[in-house]
SELO-659125 format. One record per residue: residue number from 0; chain; x negated, y, z negated of N, C-alpha, C, CB in turn. Coordinates in steps of 0.2 Angstrom, whole numbers, plus 5000, padded with zeros to 4 digits. Glycine has a CB too. Layout:
BEGIN
{NUM; A; {X; Y; Z}; {X; Y; Z}; {X; Y; Z}; {X; Y; Z}}
...
***
This chain:
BEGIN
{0; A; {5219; 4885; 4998}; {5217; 4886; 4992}; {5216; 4879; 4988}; {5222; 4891; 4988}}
{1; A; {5212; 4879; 4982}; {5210; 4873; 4981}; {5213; 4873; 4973}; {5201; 4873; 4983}}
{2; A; {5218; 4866; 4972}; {5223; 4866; 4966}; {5219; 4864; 4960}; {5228; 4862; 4967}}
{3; A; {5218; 4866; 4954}; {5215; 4862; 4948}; {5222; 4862; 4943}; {5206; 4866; 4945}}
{4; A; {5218; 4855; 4939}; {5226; 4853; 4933}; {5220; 4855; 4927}; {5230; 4841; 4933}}
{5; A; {5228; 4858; 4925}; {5227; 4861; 4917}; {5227; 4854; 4911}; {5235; 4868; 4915}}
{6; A; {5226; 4854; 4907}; {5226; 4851; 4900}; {5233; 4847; 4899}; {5226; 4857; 4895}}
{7; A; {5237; 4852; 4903}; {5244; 4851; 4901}; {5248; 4845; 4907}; {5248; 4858; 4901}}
{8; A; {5243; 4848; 4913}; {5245; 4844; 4918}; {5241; 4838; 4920}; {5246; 4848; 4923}}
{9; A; {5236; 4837; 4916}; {5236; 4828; 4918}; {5240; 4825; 4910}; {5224; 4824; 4920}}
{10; A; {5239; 4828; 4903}; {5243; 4825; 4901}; {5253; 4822; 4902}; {5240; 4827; 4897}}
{11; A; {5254; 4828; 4906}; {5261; 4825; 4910}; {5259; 4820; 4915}; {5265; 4831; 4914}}
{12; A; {5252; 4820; 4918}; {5254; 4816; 4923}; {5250; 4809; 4921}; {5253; 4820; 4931}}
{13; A; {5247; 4809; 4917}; {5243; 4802; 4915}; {5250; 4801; 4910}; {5233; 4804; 4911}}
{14; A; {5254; 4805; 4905}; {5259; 4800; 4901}; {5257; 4799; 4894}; {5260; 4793; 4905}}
{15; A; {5251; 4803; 4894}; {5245; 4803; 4888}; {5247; 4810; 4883}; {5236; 4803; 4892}}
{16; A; {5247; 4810; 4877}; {5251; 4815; 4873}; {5245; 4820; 4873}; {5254; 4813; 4864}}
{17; A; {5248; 4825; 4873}; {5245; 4832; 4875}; {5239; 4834; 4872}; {5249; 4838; 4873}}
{18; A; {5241; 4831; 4864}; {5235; 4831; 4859}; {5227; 4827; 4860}; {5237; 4828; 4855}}
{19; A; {5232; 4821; 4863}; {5225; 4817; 4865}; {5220; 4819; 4871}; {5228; 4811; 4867}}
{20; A; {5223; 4823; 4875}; {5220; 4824; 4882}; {5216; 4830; 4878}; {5226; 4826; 4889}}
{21; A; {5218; 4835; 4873}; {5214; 4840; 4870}; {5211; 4835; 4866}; {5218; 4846; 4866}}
{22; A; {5210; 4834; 4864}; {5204; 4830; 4859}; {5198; 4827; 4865}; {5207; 4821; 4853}}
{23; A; {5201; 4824; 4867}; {5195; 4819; 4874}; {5194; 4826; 4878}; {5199; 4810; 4881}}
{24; A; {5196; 4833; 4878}; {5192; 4838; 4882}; {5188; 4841; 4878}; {5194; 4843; 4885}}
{25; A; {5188; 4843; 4869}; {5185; 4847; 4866}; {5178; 4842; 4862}; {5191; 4850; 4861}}
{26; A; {5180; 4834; 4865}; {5175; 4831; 4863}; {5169; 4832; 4870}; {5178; 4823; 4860}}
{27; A; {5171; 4833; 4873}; {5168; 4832; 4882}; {5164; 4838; 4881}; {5174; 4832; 4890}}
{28; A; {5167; 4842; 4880}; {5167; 4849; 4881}; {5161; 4853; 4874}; {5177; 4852; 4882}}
{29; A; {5164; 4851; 4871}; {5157; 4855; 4863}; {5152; 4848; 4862}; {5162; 4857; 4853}}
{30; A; {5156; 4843; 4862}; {5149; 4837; 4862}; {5146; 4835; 4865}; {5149; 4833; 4860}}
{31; A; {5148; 4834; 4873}; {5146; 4832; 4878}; {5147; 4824; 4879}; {5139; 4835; 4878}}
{32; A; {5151; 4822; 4873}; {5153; 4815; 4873}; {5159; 4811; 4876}; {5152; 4813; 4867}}
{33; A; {5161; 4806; 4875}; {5166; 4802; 4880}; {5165; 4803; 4888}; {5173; 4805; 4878}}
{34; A; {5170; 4798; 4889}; {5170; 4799; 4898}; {5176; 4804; 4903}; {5171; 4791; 4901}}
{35; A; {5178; 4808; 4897}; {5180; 4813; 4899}; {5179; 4816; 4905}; {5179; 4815; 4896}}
{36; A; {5180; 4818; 4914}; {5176; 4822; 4919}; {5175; 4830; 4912}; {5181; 4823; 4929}}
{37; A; {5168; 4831; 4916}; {5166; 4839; 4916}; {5172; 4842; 4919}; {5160; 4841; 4921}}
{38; A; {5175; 4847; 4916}; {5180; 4851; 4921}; {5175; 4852; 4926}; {5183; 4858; 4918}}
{39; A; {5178; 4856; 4933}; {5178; 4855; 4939}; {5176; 4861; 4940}; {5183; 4853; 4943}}
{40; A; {5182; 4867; 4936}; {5180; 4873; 4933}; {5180; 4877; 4930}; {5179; 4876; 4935}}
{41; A; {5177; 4882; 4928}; {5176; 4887; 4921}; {5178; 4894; 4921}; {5169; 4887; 4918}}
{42; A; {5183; 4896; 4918}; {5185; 4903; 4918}; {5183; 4906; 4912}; {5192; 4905; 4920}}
{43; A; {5180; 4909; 4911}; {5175; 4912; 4906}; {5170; 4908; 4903}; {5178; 4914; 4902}}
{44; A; {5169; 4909; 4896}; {5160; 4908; 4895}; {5163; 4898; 4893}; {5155; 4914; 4886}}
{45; A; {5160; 4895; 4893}; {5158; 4888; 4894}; {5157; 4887; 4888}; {5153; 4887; 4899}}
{46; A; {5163; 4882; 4884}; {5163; 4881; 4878}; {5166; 4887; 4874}; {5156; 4879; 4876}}
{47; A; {5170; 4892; 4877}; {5171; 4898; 4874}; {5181; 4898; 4870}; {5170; 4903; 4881}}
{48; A; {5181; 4901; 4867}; {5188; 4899; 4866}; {5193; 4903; 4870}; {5191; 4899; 4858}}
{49; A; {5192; 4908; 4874}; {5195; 4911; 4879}; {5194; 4909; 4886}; {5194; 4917; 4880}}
{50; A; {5189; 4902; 4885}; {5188; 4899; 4894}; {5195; 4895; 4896}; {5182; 4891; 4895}}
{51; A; {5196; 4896; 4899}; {5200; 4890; 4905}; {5198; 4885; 4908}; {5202; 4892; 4911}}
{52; A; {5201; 4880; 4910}; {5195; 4873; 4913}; {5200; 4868; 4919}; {5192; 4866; 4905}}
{53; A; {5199; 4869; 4922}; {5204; 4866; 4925}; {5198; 4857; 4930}; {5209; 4874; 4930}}
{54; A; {5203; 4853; 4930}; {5199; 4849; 4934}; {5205; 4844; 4943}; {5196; 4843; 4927}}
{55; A; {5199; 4842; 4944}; {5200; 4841; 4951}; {5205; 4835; 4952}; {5193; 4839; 4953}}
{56; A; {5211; 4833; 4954}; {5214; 4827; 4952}; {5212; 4821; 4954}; {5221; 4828; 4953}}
{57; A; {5208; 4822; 4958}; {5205; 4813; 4960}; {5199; 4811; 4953}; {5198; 4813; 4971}}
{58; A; {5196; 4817; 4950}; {5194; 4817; 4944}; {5195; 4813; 4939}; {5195; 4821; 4942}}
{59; A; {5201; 4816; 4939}; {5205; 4814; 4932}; {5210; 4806; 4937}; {5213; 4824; 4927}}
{60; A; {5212; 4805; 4942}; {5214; 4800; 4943}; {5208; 4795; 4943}; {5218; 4800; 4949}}
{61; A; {5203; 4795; 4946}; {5199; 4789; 4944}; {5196; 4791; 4936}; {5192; 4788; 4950}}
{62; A; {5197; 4792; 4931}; {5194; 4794; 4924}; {5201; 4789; 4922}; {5193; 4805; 4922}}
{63; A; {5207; 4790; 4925}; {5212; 4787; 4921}; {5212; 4782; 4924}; {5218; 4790; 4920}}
{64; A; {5211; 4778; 4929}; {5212; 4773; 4931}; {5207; 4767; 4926}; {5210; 4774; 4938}}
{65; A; {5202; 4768; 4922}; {5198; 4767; 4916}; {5201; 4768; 4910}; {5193; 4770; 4917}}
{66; A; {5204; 4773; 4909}; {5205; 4774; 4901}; {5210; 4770; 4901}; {5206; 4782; 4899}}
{67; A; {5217; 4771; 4907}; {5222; 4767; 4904}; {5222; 4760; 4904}; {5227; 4768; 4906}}
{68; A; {5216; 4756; 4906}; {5213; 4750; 4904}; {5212; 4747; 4898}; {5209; 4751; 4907}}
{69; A; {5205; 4752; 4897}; {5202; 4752; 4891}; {5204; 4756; 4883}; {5196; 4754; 4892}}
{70; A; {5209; 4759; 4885}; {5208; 4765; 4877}; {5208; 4763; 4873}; {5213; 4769; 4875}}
{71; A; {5204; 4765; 4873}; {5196; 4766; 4862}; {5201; 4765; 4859}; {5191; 4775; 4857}}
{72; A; {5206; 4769; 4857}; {5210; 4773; 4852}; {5216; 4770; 4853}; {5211; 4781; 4852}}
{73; A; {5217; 4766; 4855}; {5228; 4761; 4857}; {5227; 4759; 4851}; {5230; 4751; 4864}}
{74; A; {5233; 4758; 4849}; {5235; 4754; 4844}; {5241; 4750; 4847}; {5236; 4758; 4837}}
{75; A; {5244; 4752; 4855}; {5249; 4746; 4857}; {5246; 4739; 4858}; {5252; 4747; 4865}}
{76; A; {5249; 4735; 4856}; {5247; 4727; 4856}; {5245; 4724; 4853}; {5243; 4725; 4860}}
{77; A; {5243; 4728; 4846}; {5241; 4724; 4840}; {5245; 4724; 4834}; {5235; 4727; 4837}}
{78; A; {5245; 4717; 4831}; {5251; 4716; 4826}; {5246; 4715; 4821}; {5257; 4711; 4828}}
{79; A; {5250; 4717; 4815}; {5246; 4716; 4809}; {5246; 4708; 4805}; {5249; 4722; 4803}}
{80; A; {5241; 4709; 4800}; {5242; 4700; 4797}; {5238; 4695; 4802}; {5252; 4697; 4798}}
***
């Protein structure tokens, strides 16, 4: 049987706050923007608020292997002044 991670479970396992991993899906997902993966898959209607989505973890491991590089949105490292 073939495993897919929930919302909750790459933001436990990326270390990334829960919120954020919901924002970069609802932006992927109704806008079609960021580099977000596509979920893998869809349990009900697509963009629906009763869907499910779950994605593939080599997915989301090479998706984070980039983001925790680059992230748009850090504010670690910068000091003001």
């Amino acid at each position: 049987m073939k495993h897919y991670l929930s919302v909750k479970q790459i933001a436990a396992r990326t270390g990334q706050p829960y919120e954020t991993i919901r924002s970069l899906v609802g932006r992927r997902i109704a806008k079609g923007v960021g580099d977000f993966p596509e979920p893998s898959v869809v349990i009900g209607a697509l963009g629906g608020r009763s869907a499910t989505y779950g994605w593939d973890e080599r997915d989301i491991e090479k998706w984070f292997a980039g983001y925790a590089v680059n992230k748009p949105h850090s504010r670690s490292g910068k000091t003001s002044g």
